[in-house]
C-alpha positions in Angstrom: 0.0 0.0 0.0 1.6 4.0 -0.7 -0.8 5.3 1.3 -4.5 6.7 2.0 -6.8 9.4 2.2 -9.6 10.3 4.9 -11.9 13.0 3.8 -15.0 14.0 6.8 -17.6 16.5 6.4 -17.1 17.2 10.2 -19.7 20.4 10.4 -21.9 22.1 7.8 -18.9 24.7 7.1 -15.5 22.5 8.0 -14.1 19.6 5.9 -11.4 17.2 7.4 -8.6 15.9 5.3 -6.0 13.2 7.2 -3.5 11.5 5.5 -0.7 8.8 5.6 1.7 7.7 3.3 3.9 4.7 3.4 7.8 5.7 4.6 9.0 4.0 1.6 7.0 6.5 -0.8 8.8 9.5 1.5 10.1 12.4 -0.8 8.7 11.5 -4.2 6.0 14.6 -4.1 3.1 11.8 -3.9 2.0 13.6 -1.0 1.9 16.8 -2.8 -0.2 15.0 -5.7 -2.6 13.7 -3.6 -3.7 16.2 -1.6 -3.8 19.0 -4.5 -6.5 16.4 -6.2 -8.4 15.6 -2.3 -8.3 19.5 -2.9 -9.1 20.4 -6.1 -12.7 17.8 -5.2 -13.0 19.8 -1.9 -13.0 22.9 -3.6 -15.5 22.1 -6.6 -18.0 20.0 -4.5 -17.9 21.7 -1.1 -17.5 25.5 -2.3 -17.2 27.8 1.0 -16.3 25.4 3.0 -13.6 25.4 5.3 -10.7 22.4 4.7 -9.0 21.2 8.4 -6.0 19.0 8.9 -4.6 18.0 12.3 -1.2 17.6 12.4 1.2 16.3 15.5 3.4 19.2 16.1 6.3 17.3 16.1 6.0 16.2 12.2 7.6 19.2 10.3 7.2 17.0 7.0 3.4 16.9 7.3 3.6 20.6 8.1 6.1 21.4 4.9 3.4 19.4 2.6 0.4 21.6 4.0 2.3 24.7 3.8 3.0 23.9 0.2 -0.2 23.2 -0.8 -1.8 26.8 1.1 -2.5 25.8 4.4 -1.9 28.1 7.1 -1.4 27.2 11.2 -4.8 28.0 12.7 -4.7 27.1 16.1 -2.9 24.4 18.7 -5.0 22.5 20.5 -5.1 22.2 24.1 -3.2 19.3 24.5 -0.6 21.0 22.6 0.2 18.0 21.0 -1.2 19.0 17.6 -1.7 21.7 15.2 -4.6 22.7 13.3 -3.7 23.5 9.5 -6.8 25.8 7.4 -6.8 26.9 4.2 
């Protein structure tokens, strides 16, 4: 298996993405190509609204992917464990 997609309508207005990709697939941009095309859907089917990922802090590789595809840091949660990434 490379990897897989989640995709959750988790309220009227917010969309959840998750992802995980198989180590060995690490640094070929399959990431990247994946979630531009979960995106690209999000955008055409679910104009408005808003596109969520939760991240562990620690994993500056998930964070350099969503930061190349547009996402922003929106908040931390409480447990500070985690980010939340919104575009």
């Amino acid at each position: 298996m490379i990897g897989t997609i989640t995709f959750m309508n988790i309220t009227e207005t917010t969309v959840e993405v998750g992802y995980v990709l198989n180590k060995e697939y690490w640094g070929m941009d399959i990431g990247t190509m994946a979630l531009t095309r979960v995106l690209n859907f999000t955008y055409r089917w679910h104009k408005g609204k808003s596109i969520i990922v939760i991240v562990d802090k620690e994993n500056e590789a998930s964070q350099g992917l969503l930061k190349k595809c547009g996402f922003e840091i929106d908040k931390r949660v409480k447990d500070d464990i985690h980010l939340i990434f919104k575009i």
